[in-house]
C-alpha positions as a printed NumPy array, in Angstrom:
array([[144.51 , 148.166, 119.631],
       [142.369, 145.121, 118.494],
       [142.26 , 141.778, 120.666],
       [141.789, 138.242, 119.556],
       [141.851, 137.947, 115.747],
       [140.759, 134.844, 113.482],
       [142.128, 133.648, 110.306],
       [143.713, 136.231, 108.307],
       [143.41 , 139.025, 110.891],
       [139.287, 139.189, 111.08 ],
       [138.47 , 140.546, 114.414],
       [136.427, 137.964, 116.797],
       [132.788, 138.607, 116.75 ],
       [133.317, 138.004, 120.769],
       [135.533, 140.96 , 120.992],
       [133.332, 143.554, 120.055],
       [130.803, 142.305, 122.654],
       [134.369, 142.574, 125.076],
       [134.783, 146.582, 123.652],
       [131.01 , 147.181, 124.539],
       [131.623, 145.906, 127.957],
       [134.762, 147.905, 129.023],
       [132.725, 151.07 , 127.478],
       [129.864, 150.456, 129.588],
       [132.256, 150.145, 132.496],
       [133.998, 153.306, 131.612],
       [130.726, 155.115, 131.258],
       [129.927, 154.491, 135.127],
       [132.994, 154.992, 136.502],
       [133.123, 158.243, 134.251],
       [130.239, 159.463, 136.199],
       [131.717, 158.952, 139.676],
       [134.64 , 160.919, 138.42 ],
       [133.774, 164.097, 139.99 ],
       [131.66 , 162.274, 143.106],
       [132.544, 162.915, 146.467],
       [134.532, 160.12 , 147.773],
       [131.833, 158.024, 149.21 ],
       [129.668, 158.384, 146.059],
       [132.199, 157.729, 143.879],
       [132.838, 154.377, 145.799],
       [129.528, 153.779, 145.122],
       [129.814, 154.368, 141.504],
       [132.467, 152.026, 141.089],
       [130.543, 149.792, 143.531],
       [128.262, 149.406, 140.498],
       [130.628, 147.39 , 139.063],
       [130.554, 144.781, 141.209],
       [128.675, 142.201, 143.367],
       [129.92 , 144.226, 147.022],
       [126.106, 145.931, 147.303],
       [123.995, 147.736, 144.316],
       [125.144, 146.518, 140.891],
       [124.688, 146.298, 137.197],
       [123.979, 142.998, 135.65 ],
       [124.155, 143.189, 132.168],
       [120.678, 141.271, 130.794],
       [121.293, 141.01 , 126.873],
       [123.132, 142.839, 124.296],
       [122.298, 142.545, 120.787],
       [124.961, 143.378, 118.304],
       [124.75 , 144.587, 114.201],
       [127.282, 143.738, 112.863],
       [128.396, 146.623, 110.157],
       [132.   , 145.041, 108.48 ],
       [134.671, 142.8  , 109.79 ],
       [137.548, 144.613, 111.565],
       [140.824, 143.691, 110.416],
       [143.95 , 143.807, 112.672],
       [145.92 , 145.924, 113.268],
       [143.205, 148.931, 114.057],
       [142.295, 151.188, 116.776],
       [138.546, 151.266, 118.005],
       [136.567, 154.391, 119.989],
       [133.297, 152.991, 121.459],
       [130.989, 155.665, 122.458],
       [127.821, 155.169, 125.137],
       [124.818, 156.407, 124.669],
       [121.68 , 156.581, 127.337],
       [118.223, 155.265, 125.114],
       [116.368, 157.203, 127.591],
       [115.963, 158.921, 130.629],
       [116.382, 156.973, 134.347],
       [114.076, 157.354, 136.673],
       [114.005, 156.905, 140.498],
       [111.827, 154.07 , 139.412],
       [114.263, 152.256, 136.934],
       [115.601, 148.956, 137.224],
       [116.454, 148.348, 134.178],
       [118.839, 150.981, 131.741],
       [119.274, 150.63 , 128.018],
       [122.449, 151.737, 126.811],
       [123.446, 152.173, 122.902],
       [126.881, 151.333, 122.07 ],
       [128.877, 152.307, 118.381],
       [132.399, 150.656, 118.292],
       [133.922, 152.782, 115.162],
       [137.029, 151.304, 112.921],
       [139.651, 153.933, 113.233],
       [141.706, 152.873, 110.344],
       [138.371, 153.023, 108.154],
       [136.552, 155.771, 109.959],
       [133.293, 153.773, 110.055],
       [130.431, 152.068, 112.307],
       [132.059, 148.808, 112.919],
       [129.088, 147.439, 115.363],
       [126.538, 148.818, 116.871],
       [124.958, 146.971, 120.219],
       [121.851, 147.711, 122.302],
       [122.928, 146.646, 125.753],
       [119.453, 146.127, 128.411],
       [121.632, 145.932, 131.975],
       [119.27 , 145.603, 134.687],
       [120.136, 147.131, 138.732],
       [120.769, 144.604, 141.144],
       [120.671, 144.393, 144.451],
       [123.494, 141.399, 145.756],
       [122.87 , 141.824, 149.369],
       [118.94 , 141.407, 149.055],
       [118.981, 139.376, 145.58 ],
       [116.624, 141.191, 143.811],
       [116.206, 144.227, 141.396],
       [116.766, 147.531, 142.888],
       [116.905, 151.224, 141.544],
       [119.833, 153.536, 141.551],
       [120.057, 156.41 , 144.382],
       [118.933, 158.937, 143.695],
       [122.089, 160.993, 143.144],
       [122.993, 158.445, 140.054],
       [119.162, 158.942, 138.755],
       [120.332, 162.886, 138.91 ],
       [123.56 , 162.394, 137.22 ],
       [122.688, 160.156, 134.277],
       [119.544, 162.472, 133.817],
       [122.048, 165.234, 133.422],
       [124.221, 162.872, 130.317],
       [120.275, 162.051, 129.126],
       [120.03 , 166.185, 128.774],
       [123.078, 166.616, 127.009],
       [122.752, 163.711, 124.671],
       [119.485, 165.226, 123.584],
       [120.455, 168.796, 123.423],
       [123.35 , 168.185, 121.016],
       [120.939, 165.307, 119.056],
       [118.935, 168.614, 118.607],
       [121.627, 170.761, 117.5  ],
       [123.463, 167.79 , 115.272],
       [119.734, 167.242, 113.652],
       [119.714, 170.969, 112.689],
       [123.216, 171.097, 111.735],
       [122.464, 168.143, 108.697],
       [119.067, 169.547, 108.254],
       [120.972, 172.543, 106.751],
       [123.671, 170.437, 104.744],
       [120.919, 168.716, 102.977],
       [118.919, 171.983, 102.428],
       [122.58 , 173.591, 101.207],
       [123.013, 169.696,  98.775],
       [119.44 , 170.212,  97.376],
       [120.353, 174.129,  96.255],
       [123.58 , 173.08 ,  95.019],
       [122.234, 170.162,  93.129],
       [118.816, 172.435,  91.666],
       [116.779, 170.097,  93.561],
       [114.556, 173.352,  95.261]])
């Protein structure tokens, strides 16, 4: 269910920044999920300022139509590219969808950059995490693949029906 509202129900532009944030905590913890115990701690570690963290640097957000209470949202995740053993820094794509209009409400571009507390400086993710979010990066791509081919065909099947080709 929707949050904060302004005049005559109209979602808070703040809110959907709020949505992109519990998504992007979701999407971590969601990795640790299946973790041993001690990595999953240190999944969920990522969360916070205890060790090896995510600071989120800037998040930019489209605007696509204002949300009207009452309505449901689903925010999906979505790695902008692969993580290396290198990376401090992870871009993360986020689409909050209206589920009473079965749209693209927003859609933000979140840079959050890895943080060491203890030291105070950047740091990069272990190497298991690298491994894990490689493995999302793979799947993402292998279903963009299969989703591009998929409405490569419905527009092929559109131009037949329409005597386009």
């Amino acid at each position: 269910m929707l949050g904060t509202t302004g005049q005559h129900g109209h979602v808070n532009n703040v809110m959907y920044n709020r949505y992109a944030e519990s998504a992007r905590v979701n999407f971590f913890r969601n990795h640790g999920r299946d973790a041993t115990e001690d990595r999953g701690q240190l999944w969920d570690d990522l969360l916070t300022p205890r060790g090896v963290g995510l600071i989120l640097k800037s998040i930019k957000t489209e605007f696509k139509f204002p949300m009207t209470f009452p309505d449901n949202v689903t925010v999906l995740n979505r790695l902008v590219e692969a993580p290396t053993t290198e990376t401090h820094d992870l871009m993360l794509e986020v689409w909050i969808i209206s589920e009473k209009h079965r749209r693209l409400a927003a859609r933000c571009l979140e840079e959050v950059t890895v943080y060491d507390y203890q030291a105070g400086r950047k740091a990069t993710l272990a190497p298991f995490m690298v491994e894990k979010l490689n493995e999302t990066w793979d799947l993402q791509e292998k279903f963009r693949a299969r989703f591009n081919e998929e409405a490569k065909n419905v527009a092929e099947a559109l131009d037949m029906i329409n005597g386009s080709k």
